[in-house]
matplotlib code that plots the C-alpha trace (Angstrom):
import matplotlib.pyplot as plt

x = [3.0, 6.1, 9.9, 9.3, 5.9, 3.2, -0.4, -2.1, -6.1, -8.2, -11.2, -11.9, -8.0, -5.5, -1.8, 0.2, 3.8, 7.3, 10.1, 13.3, 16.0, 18.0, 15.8, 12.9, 15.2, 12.8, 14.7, 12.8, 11.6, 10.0, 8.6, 6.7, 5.9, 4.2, 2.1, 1.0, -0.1, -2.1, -4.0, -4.3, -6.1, -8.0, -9.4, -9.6, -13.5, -12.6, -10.5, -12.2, -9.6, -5.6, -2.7, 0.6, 3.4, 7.8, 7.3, 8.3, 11.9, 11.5, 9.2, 11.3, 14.2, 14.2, 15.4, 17.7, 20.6, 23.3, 20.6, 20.4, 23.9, 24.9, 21.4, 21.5, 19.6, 17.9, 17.7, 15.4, 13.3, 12.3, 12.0, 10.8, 7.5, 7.5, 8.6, 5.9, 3.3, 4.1, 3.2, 0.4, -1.1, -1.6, -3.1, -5.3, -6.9, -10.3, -10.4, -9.9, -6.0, -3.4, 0.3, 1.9, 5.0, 8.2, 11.5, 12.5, 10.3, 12.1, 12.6, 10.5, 9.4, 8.1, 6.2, 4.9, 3.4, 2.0, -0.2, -2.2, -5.4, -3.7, -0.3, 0.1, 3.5, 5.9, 7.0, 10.4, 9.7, 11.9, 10.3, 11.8, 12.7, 16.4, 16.9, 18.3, 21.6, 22.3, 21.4, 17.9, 14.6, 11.4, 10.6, 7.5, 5.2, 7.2, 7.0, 3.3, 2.0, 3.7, 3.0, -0.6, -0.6, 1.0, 1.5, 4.2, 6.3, 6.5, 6.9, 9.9, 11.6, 11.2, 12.4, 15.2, 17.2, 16.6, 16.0, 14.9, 11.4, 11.0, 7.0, 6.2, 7.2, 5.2, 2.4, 2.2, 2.1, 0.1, 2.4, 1.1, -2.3, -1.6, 1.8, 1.8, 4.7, 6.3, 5.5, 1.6, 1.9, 0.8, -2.3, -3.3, -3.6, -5.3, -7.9, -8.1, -8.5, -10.9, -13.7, -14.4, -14.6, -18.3, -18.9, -20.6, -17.8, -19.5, -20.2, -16.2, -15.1, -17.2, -16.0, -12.3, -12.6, -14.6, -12.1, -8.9, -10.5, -11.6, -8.0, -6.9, -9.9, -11.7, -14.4, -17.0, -15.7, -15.1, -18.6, -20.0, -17.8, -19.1, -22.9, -22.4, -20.9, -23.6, -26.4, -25.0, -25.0, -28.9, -28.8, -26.4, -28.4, -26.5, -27.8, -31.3, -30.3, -28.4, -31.3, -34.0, -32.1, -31.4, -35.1, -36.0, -33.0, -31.4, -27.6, -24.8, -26.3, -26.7, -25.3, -24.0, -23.4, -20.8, -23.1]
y = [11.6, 9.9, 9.9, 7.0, 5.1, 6.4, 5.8, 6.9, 5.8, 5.8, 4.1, 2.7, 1.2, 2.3, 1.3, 1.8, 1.7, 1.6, 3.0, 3.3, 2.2, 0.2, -2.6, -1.0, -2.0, -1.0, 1.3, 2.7, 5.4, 3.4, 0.9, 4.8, 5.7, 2.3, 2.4, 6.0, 4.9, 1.8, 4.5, 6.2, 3.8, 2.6, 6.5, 7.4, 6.4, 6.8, 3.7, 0.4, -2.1, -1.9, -3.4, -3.3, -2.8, -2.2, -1.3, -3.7, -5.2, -6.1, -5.7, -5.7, -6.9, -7.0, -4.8, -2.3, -4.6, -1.8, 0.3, -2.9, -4.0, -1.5, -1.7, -3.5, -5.9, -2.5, -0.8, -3.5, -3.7, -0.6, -0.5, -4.7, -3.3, -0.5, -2.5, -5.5, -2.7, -1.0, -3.6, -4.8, -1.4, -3.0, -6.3, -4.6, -2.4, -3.5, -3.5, -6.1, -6.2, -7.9, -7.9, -7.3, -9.5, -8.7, -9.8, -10.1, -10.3, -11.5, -10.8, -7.5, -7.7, -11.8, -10.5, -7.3, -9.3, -11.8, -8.7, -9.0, -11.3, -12.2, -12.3, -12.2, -12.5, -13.0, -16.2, -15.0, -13.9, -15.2, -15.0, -16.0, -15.5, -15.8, -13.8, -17.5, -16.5, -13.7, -15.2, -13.8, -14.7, -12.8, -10.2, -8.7, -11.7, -14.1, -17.2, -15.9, -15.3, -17.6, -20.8, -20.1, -19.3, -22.4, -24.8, -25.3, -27.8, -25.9, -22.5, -24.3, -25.3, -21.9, -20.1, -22.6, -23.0, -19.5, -20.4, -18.7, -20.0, -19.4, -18.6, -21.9, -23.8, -20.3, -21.1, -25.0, -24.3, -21.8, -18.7, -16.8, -16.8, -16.3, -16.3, -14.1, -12.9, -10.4, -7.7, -8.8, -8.5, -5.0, -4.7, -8.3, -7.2, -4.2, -6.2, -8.5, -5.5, -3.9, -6.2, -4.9, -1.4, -1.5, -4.2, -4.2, -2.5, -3.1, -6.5, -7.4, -5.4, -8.1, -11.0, -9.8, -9.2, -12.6, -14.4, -12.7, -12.6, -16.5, -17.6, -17.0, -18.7, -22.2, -23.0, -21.9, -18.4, -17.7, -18.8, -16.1, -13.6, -14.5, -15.0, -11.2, -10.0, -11.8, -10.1, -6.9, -6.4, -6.4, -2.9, -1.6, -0.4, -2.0, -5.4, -3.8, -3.0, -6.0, -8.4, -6.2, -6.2, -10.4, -11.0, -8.7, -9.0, -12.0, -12.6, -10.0, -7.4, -4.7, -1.4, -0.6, 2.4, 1.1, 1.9]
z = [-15.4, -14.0, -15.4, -16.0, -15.8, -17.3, -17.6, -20.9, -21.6, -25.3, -25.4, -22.2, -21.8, -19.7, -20.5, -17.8, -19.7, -18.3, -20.5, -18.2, -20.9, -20.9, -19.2, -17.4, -13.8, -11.1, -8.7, -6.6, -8.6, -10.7, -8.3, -6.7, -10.2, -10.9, -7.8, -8.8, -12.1, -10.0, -8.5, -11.1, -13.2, -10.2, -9.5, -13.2, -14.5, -17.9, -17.8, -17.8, -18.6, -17.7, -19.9, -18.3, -21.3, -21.2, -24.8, -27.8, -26.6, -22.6, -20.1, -17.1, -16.2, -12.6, -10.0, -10.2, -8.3, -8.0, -6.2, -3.9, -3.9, -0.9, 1.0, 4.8, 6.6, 8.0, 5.0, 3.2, 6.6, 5.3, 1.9, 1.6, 2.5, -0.1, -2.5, -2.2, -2.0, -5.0, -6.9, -5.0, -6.3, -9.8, -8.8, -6.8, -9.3, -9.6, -13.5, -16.0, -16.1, -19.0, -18.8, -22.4, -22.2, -24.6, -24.0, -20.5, -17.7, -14.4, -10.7, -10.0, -13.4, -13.7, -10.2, -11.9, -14.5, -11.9, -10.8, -13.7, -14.4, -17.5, -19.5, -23.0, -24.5, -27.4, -28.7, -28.1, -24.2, -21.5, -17.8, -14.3, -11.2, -10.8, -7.5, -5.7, -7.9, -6.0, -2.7, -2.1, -2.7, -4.7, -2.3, -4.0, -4.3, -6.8, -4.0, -3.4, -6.8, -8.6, -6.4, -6.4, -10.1, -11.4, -8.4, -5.6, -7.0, -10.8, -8.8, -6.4, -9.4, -10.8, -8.0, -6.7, -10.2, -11.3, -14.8, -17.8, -19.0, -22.7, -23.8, -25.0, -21.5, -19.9, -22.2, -20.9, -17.2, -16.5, -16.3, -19.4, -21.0, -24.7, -27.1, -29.9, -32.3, -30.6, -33.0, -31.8, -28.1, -27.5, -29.6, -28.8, -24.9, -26.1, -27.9, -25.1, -22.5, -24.8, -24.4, -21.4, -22.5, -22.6, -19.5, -16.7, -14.7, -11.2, -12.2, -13.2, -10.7, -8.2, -10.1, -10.1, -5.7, -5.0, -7.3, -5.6, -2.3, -2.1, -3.0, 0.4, 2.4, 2.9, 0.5, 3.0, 3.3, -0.6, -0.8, 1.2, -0.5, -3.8, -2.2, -1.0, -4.3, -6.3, -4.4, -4.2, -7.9, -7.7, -6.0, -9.9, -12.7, -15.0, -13.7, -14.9, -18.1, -18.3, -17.5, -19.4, -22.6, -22.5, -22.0, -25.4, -27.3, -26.2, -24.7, -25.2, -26.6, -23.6, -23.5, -19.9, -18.4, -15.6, -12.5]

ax = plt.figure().add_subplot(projection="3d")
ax.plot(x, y, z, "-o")
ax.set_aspect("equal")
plt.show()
């Protein structure tokens, strides 16, 4: 249990929850105590599904800039890498994950919610990038993330202006999945991540790595990784139970056991 990131699980879903008032900044405490929690949910069996939540007024507000303020050229060559990682930790755990989106979500915070497979948030949510104001550039996968999530040109007039994007523009292009009323966000990411409570974890967690994986290759390539995946999932018992229980009981009714 971190200071202040912490990773609580009940049936089947982890939430992985940031509470460093006033705006969840991520110094770098928090950005350690968010990769440990990554691990965490990767390494804990119990949980099946991950929602990533700043509680019910922001998610994050970016980083903690008077941490940054006095850091050098030097300095950041050593802590750039850090940084990026420690969010990399949550997109790569191979779960089912959901970012619950309140109030702000920008700089480090926009890019922690681009870790997730999919974003939920309030009507009243504001997300962005606005590190070009203070003469940088997203520095833990906001040019990366973002451009393959919603396009170049949308994610270049993102990250050039700065701008807030309210939920509804969010919504339009691509950048969230889902707009609730903000009083909704947390238990409709729950619901969402709950459906996989009882999945076929091998099987999502092959999905989820031929999905992520074949983004970065030729068509070719991302075929074999998904040709490999496909077949591997014959060797799982789940697939047996899986494929047993559709032929006498007909779709979507099998009970896995997540091997």
């Amino acid at each position: 249990m971190g200071e202040f990131v912490n990773l609580t699980v009940s049936d089947g879903v982890g939430t992985i929850r940031l509470d460093r008032p006033k705006m969840n900044a991520l110094n770098v405490q928090v950005q350690e105590e968010i990769r440990a929690a990554a691990l965490e949910a990767t390494a804990n069996d119990d949980v099946r599904a991950v929602v990533i939540y700043g509680g019910e007024r922001v998610f994050a507000a970016g980083a903690d800039i008077k941490e940054m303020a006095d850091m050098s050229y030097a300095d950041m060559v050593k802590r750039s890498g850090p940084l990026q990682s420690s969010l990399s930790a949550v997109a790569a755990i191979p779960k089912p994950t959901v970012a619950a989106v309140t109030g702000y979500a920008l700089g480090g915070g926009c890019e922690l919610a681009l870790c997730a497979d999919y974003r939920i948030a309030a009507e009243d949510a504001k997300l962005g990038q606005p590190e070009i104001l203070l003469g940088i550039i997203p520095g833990a996968g906001g040019t990366q993330r973002l451009s393959r999530l919603i396009g170049p040109s949308k994610a270049k007039d993102i990250i050039y202006t700065g701008r807030f994007v309210d939920a509804a523009e969010s919504l339009a292009i691509g950048l969230v999945d889902k707009v609730v009323p903000a009083a909704e966000v947390y238990d409709a990411a729950v619901a969402w991540a709950a459906q996989f409570a009882g999945g076929a974890a091998l099987a999502l967690r092959a999905a989820k790595e031929a999905i992520d994986s074949g983004l970065g290759v030729e068509l070719s390539t991302g075929l074999e990784i998904e040709r490999q995946q496909f077949a591997a999932l014959f060797a799982t018992e789940d697939r047996a139970i899986g494929m047993k229980s559709f032929v006498e009981n007909g779709p979507g009714k099998a009970e896995f056991k997540g091997i």
